[in-house]
C-alpha positions as CSV (number, residue, x, y, z in Angstrom):
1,X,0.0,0.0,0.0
2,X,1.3,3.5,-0.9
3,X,0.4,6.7,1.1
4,X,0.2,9.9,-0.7
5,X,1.2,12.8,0.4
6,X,-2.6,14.2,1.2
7,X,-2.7,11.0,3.4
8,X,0.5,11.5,5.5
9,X,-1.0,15.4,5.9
10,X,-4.1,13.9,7.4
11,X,-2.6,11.6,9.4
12,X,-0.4,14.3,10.9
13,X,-3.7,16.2,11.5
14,X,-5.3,14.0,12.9
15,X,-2.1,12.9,15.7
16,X,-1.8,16.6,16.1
17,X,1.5,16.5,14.8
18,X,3.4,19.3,13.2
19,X,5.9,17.9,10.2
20,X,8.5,19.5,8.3
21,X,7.0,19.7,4.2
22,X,10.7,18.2,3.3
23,X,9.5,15.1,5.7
24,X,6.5,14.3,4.3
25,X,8.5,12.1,1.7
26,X,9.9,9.8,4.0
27,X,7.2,9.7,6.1
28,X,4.6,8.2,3.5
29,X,7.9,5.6,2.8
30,X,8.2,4.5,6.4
31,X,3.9,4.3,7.0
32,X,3.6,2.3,3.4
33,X,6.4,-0.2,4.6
34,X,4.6,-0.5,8.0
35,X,1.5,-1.0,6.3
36,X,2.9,-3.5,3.7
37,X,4.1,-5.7,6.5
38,X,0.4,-5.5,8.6
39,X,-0.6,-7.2,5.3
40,X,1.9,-9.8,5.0
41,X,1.3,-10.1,8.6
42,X,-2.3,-10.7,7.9
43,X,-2.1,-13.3,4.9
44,X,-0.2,-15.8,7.7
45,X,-2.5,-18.8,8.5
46,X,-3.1,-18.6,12.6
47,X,-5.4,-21.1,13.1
48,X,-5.0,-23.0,15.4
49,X,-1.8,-20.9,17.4
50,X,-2.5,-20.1,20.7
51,X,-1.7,-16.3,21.7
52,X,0.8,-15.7,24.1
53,X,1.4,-13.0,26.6
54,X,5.1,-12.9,25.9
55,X,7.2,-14.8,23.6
56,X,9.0,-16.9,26.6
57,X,7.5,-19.6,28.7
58,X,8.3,-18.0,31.8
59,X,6.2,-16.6,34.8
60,X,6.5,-14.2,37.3
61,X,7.4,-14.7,40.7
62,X,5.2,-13.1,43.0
63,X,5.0,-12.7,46.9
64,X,2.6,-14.2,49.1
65,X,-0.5,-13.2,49.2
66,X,-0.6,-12.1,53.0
67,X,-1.7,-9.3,55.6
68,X,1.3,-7.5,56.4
69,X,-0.7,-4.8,58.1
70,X,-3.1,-4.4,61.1
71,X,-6.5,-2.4,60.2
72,X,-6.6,1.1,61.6
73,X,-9.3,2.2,59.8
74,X,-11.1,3.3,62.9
75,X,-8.1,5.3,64.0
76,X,-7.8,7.2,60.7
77,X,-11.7,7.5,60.2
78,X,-11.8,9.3,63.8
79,X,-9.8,12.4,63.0
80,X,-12.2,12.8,60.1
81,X,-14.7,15.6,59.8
82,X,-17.5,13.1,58.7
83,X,-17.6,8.9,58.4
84,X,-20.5,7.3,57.6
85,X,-20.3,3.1,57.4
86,X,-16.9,3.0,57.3
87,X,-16.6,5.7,54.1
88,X,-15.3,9.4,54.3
89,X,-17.6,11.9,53.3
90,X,-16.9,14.9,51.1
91,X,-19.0,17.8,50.1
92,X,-20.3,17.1,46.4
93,X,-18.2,19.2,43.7
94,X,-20.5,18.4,40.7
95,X,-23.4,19.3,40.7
């Protein structure tokens, strides 16, 4: 596929980006080559492939899932100006 140079200026609108005129040549190169491989991309047969997360089998290794913490909620709720249920309340802003 091969951008013109009307469609590199509307793409540049439209990202709110300001390009030099001198650019606009290369730029229309570089978004036609990236488009050119979406389409080879595209004509690959992936049924059947599962889709991965990342390209290596690995996972993460994560911490325990464990209180660390007492709960003071009661402590910090009491210098509050107003607590209802367990919840701060704030004057409403929207209206």
């Amino acid at each position: 596929m091969s951008l013109s140079r009307e469609d590199v200026e509307k793409i540049a609108h439209l990202a709110r980006l300001a390009i030099r005129e001198e650019d606009i040549p290369k730029y229309a190169q570089d978004l036609s080559n990236i488009l050119d491989l979406v389409e080879q991309l595209k004509a690959v047969d992936s049924d059947g492939v599962e889709p991965m997360a990342h390209p290596l089998e690995s996972s993460q290794r994560l911490r325990s899932d464990e209180v660390t913490e007492t709960d003071e909620r009661s402590r910090f709720q009491s210098v509050a100006p107003k607590t209802e249920a367990g919840l701060y309340l704030v004057p409403k802003v929207i209206e």
